[in-house]
C-alpha positions in Angstrom: 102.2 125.9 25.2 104.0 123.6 27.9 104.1 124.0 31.5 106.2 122.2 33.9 105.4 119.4 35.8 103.2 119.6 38.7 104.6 118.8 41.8 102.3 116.8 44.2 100.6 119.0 47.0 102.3 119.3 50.4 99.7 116.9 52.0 101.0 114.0 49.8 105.1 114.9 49.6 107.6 113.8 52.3 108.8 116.9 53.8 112.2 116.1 52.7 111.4 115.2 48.8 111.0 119.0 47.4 113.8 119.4 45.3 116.5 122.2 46.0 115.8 124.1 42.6 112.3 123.6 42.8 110.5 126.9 42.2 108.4 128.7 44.3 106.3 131.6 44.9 109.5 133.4 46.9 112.8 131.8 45.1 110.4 133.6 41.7 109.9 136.6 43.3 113.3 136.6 44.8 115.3 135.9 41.2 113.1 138.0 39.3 114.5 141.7 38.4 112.9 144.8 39.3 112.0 146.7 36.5 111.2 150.6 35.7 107.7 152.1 35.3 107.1 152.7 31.6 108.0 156.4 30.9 104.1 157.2 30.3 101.1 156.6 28.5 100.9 155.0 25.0 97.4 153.5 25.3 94.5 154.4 22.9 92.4 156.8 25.5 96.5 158.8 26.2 94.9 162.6 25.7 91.6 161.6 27.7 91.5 163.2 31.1 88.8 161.0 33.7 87.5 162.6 36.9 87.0 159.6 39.2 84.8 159.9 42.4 84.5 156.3 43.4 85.9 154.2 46.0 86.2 150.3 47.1 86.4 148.2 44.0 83.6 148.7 40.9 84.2 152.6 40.3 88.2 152.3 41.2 88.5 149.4 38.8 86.6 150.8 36.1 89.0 154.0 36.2 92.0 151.8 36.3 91.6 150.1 33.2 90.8 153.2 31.1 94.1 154.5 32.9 95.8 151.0 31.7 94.8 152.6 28.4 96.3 155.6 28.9 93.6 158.2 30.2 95.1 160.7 32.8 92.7 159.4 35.8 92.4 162.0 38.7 91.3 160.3 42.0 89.4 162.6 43.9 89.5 161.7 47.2 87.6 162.8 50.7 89.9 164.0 53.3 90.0 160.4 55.3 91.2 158.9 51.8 89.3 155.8 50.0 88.6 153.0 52.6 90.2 150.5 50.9 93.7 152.3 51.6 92.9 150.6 55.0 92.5 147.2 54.3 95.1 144.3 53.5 98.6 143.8 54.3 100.5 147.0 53.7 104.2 148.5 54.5 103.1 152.3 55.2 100.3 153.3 56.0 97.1 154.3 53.9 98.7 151.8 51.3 97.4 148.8 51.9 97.1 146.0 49.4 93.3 145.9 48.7 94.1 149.9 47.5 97.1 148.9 45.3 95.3 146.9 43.4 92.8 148.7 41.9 93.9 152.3 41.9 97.7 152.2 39.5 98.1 154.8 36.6 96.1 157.3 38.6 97.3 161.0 40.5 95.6 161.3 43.6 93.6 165.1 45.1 91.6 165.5 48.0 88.9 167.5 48.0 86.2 167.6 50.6 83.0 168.2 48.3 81.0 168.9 51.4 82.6 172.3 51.4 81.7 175.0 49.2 85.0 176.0 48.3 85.9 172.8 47.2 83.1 171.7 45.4 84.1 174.4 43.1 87.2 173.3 42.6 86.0 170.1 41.8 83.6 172.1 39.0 86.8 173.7 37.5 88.2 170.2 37.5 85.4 169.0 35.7 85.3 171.8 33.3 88.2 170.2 31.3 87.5 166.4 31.8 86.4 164.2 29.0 85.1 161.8 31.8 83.3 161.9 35.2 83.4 158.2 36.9 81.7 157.9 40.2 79.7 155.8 42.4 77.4 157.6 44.7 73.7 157.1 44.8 72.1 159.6 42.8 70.4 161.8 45.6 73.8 162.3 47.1 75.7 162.6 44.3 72.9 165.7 42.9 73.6 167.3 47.0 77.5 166.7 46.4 77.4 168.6 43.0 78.2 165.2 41.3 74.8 165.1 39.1 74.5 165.1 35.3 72.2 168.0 34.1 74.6 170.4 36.4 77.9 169.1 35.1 76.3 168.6 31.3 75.4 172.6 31.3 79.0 172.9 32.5 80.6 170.9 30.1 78.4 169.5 27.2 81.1 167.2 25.8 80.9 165.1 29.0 80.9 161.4 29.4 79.4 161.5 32.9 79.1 157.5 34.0 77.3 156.6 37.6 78.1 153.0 38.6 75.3 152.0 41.2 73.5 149.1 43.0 70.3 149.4 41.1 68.5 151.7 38.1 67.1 154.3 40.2 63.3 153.6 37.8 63.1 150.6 39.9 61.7 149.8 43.6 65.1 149.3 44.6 66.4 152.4 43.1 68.6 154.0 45.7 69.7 151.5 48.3 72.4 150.5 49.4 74.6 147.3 47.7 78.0 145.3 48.0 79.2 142.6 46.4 77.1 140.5 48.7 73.8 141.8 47.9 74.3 141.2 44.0 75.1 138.2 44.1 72.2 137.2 46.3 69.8 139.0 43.9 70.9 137.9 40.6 70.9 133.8 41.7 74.9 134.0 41.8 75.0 133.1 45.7 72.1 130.4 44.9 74.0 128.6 42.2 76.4 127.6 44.4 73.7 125.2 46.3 74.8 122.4 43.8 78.2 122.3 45.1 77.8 123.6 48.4 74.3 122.4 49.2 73.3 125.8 51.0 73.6 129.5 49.0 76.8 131.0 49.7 78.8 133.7 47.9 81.4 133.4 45.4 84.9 133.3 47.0 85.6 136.8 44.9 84.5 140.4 44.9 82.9 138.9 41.7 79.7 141.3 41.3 81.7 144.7 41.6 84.8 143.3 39.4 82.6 142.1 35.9 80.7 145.6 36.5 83.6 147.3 36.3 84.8 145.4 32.9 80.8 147.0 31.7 81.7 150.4 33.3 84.7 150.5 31.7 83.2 149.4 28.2 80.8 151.5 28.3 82.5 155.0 28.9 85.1 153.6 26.0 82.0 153.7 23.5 80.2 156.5 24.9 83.5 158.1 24.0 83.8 157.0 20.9 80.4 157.9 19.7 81.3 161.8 21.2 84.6 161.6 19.3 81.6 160.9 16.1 79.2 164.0 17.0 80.7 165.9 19.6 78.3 164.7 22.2 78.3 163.8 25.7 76.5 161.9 27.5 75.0 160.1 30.7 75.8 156.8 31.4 74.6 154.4 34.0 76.0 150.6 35.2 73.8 149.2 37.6 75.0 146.2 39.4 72.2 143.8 39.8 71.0 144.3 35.9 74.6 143.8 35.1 75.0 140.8 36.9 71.5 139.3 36.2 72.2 139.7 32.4 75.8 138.5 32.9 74.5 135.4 35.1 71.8 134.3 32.6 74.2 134.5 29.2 74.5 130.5 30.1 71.5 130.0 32.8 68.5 130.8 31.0 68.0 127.6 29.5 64.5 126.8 28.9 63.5 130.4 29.7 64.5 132.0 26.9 61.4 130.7 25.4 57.8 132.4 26.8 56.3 130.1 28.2 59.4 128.4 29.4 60.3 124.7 27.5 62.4 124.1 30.7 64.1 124.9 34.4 66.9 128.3 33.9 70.3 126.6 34.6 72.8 125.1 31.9 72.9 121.3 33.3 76.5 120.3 33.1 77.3 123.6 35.4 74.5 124.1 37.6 74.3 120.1 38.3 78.3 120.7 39.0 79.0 117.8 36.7 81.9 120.0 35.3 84.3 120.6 38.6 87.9 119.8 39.2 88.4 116.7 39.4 90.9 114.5 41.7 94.3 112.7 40.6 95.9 110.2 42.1 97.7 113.8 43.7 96.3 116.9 42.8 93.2 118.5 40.9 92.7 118.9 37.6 90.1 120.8 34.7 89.5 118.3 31.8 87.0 119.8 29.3 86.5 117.5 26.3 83.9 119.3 24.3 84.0 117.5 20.3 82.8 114.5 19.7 86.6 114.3 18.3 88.1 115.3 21.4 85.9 112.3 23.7 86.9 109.7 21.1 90.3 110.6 21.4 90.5 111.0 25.0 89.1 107.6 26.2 91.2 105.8 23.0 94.2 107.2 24.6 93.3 105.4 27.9 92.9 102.2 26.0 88.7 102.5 26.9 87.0 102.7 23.1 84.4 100.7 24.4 83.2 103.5 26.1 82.5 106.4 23.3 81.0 102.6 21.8 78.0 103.4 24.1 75.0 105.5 22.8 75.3 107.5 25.5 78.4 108.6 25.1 78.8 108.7 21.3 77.5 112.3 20.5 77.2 115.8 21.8 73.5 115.6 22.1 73.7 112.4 23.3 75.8 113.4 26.0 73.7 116.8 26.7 71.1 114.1 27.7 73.5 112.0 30.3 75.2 115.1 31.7 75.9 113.1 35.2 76.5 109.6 34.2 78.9 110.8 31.3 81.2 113.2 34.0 80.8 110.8 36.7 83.1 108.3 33.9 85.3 111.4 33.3 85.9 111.9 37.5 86.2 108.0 37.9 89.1 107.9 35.1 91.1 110.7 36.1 91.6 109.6 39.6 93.7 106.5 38.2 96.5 109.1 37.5 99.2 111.6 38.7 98.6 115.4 37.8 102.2 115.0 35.7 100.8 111.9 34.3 97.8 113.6 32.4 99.3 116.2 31.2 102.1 114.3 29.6 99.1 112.4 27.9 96.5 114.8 27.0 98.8 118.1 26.3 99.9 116.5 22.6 96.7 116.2 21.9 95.0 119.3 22.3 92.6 118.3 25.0 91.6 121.2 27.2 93.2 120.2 30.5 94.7 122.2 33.2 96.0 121.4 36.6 94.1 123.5 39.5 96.4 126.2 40.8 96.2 127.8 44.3 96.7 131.2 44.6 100.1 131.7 45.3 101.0 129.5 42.3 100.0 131.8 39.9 103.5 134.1 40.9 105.7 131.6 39.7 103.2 129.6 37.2 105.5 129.1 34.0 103.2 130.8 31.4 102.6 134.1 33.2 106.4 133.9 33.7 107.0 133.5 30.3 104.8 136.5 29.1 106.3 139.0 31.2 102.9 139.3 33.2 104.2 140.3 36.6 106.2 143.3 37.0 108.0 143.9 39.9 108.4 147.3 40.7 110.7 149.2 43.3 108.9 151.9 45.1 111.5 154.4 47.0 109.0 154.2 50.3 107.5 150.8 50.1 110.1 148.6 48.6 109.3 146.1 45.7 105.7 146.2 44.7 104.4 142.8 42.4 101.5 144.3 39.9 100.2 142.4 37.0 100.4 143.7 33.5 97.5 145.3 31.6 96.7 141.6 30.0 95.3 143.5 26.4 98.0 143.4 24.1 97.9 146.2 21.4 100.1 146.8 18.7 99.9 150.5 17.9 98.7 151.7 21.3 99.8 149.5 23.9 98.4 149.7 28.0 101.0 150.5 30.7 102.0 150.4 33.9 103.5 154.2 33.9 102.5 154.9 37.5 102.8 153.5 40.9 98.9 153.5 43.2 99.3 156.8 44.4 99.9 158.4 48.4 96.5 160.0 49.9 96.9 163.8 47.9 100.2 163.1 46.5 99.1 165.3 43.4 96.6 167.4 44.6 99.2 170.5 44.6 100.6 169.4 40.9 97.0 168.9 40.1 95.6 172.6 41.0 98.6 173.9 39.8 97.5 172.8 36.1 94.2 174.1 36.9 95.5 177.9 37.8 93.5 177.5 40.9 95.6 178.6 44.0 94.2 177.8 48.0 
């Protein structure tokens, strides 16, 4: 893979020494083409009808990507609308961007399940779902009509999947949790004391976003195994076990021995030895990780001596001298331009990447290249920029076959199919 040259940061360029053909987040967004929405579904769950009841980012998200793969995903929706249709930048309203992002593929009903009338239109809607998806707290979700045993005894072959804040066995079984409050339980805020001296939160809805990937997993093989024995099933994704599990993959160093052999936290992250690193005019990742790839990398820097020293020479030698051996690694890439090192290490097969800001990723030259943006013309809102399903399949490929949908926009077209008139 090559990528173009990095140009230096606006900090460090004379205002008058960007080139007229450089390209940029708006000239690649301006010379892209529209394109159309794919005609429909072709994914691997096409067939698979989802009930979602979920709003702000974890249940939406979840529902999104089994939609990517082709499941008919019906958004029910309180009168008001998911709150997230408020929030971001946005051309009409009830559309803004936060909404846009996680809620594409999907057909959108409101239905006010505090009222009796609707609740039981929400049962007949349920009657011929494969999937129920929501993410209310269990006593209100049993008061709302939402709760397994009533729903199984409707529809046995259901894959009924609660995403919450907590298992409901435990002492914090039913309260309330965001984003914020799992990653201050599961030691994700706390990590970042080694870079940022105090706990602070990750600078991403990162909690609700990896629970989501397990959410979505894990209705996938519930239905799978229903597809073997004709079984449904309950199915529960609690945020902070998620995230503790998902956390300690890396972090539970010496704990994953009783009695501990040493302090939880993988030393070349939790020390933040391994960070960008400064150029000469940028930042960039440089991950070395074989004993070939360090021998090669200070040899093409003319500095043998250096994998020479004992400390240096091996993996576990290395594991051992975590700060002196990236402390060399930030010291030598400061002596060079962004452009510079990756003209050097990319023929090599070094891991190395220059550090992108956000907007960068619209016009970065590899998700160019694969097609990954697709701009799309909406007849109310004008050009929308989503990113394709990433998942490439060969036989049953994800799609984007449908724009975020307006507050209701299907709820007639949805009832209709339903033979249930009001």
């Amino acid at each position: 893979m090559t990528a173009a040259p990095v140009a230096p940061p606006p900090e460090a360029r004379p205002p008058d020494a960007a080139p007229t053909d450089a390209v940029t987040p708006q000239t690649a967004a301006a010379s892209a083409p529209t394109r159309e929405l794919a005609p429909g579904p072709t994914g691997p769950l096409t067939g698979i009808r989802v009930v979602e009841c979920a709003s702000i980012v974890l249940g939406p998200m979840a529902a999104q990507m089994l939609a990517d793969m082709g499941a008919d995903v019906v958004k029910v929706e309180p009168p008001e609308g998911d709150l997230t249709r408020r929030i971001g930048p946005r051309r009409s309203e009830g559309m803004g961007s936060f909404f846009l992002s996680n809620n594409r593929n999907k057909r959108s009903v409101v239905l006010d399940l505090k009222d009796p009338a609707d609740r039981e239109v929400f049962g007949t809607l349920v009657d011929g779902a494969d999937v129920l998806l929501h993410s209310v707290r269990t006593p209100a979700a049993e008061r709302l009509g939402l709760g397994y045993p009533e729903l199984a005894r409707r529809n046995p072959g259901l894959v009924h999947c609660q995403v919450t804040g907590f298992a409901d066995e435990g002492p914090y079984g039913g309260r309330a949790a965001y984003d914020d409050v799992i990653q201050s339980l599961s030691g994700l805020a706390m990590l970042q004391t080694v870079v940022t001296g105090v706990p602070r939160y990750m600078p991403a809805i990162f909690a609700d976003k990896v629970t989501a990937v397990h959410a979505a997993f894990a209705v996938a093989a519930a239905l799978v195994h229903r597809g073997l024995t004709g079984q449904g099933q309950q199915v529960v994704v609690p945020m902070f076990e998620t995230m503790t599990g998902f956390n300690l993959q890396e972090h539970i160093w010496g704990h994953a021995f009783e009695p501990p052999i040493g302090p939880m936290g993988y030393e070349p992250v939790s020390t933040a030895a391994r960070r960008p690193f400064p150029t000469l005019d940028g930042f960039v990742s440089m991950l070395p990780y074989s004993d070939s790839q360090w021998r090669r990398f200070f040899s093409l820097i003319d500095r043998d001596d250096v994998m020479a020293d004992d400390r240096f020479a091996t993996f576990a030698a290395r594991q051992q001298h975590v700060p002196l051996v990236w402390g060399e690694i930030a010291h030598q890439l400061t002596l060079r331009t962004n452009a510079e090192w990756m003209a050097l290490l990319e023929p090599e097969d070094i891991p190395f990447a220059v550090v992108n800001t956000l907007e960068d990723l619209t016009c970065d030259p590899h998700l160019v290249a694969t097609d990954f943006w697709q701009l799309i013309e909406d007849p109310v809102d004008g050009v929308r920029r989503l990113p394709s399903p990433a998942t490439r399949m060969s036989a049953t490929p994800p799609t984007v076959h449908r724009l975020p949908p307006r507050l209701g926009e299907h709820t007639a077209e949805v009832l209709a199919e339903l033979g249930v008139r009001r």
